[in-house]
C-alpha positions as CSV (number, residue, x, y, z in Angstrom):
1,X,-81.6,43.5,165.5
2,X,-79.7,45.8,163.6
3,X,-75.7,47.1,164.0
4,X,-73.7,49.2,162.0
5,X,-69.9,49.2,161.9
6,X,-67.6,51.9,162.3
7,X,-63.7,52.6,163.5
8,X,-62.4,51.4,166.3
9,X,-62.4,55.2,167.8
10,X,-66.2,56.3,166.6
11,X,-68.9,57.2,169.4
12,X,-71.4,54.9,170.2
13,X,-74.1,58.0,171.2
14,X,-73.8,59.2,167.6
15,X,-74.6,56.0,166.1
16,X,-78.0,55.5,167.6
17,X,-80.2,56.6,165.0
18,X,-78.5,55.1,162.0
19,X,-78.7,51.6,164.1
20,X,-82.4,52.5,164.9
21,X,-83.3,53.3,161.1
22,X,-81.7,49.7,160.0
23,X,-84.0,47.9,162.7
24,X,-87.0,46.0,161.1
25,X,-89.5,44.0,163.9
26,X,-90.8,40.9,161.9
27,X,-94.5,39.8,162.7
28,X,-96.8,36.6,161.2
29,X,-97.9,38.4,158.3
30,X,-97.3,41.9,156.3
31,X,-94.1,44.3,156.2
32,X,-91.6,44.6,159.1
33,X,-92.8,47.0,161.4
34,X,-89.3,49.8,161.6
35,X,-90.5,51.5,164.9
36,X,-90.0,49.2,168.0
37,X,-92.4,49.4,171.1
38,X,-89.1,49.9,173.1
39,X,-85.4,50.7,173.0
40,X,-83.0,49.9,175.5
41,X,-79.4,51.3,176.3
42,X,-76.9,51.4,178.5
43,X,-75.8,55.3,179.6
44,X,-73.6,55.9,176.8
45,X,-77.2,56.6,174.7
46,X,-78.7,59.2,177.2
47,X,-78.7,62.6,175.4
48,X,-81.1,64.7,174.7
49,X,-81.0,64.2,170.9
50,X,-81.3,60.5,171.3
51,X,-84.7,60.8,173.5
52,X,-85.7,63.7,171.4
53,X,-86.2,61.2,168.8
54,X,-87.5,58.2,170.3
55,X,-89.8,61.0,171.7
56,X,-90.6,62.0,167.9
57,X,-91.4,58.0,166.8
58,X,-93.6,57.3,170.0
59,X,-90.9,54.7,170.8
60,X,-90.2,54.5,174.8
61,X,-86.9,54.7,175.7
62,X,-85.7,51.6,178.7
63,X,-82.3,53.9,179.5
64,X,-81.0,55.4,182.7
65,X,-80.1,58.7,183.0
66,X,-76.8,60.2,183.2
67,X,-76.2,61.9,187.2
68,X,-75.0,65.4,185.7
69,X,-78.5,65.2,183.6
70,X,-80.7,64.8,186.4
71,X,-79.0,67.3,188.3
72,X,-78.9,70.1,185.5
73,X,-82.5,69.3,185.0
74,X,-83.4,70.1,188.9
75,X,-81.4,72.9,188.8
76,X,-83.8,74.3,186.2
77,X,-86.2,74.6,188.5
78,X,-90.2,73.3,188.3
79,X,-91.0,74.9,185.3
80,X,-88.1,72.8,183.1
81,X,-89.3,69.3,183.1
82,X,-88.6,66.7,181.2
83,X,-87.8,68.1,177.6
């Protein structure tokens, strides 16, 4: 596990890859691994930039997605997807 600490007032979204680059998975032997199989959060952690980047490091993201997301994301139409 990893944190880092900010002001009282700070953003927890913002903070999500700077916790993720502190995070180091100890095995039996060798290095820490620094990419997780999985990441889990509550809402607060579901923009795009933050699964852009799990997307990036192959890491699969355990978060639920926001209402207004879904909705602007149907909205698009078939051809949108999941970016």
């Amino acid at each position: 596990m990893a944190f880092v600490l900010t002001e009282g007032q700070t953003a927890d979204s913002p903070q999500f890859v700077a916790v993720l680059r502190k995070v180091r998975v100890l095995g039996p032997v060798g290095r820490p691994r620094t990419r997780p199989g999985a990441v889990a959060g509550d809402k607060a952690f579901s923009s795009r930039a933050n699964r852009a980047y799990l997307r990036g490091r192959g890491i699969r993201a355990v978060i639920p997605e926001k209402v207004d997301q879904a909705a602007h994301r149907r909205n698009r139409g078939r051809a949108a997807g999941r970016l």
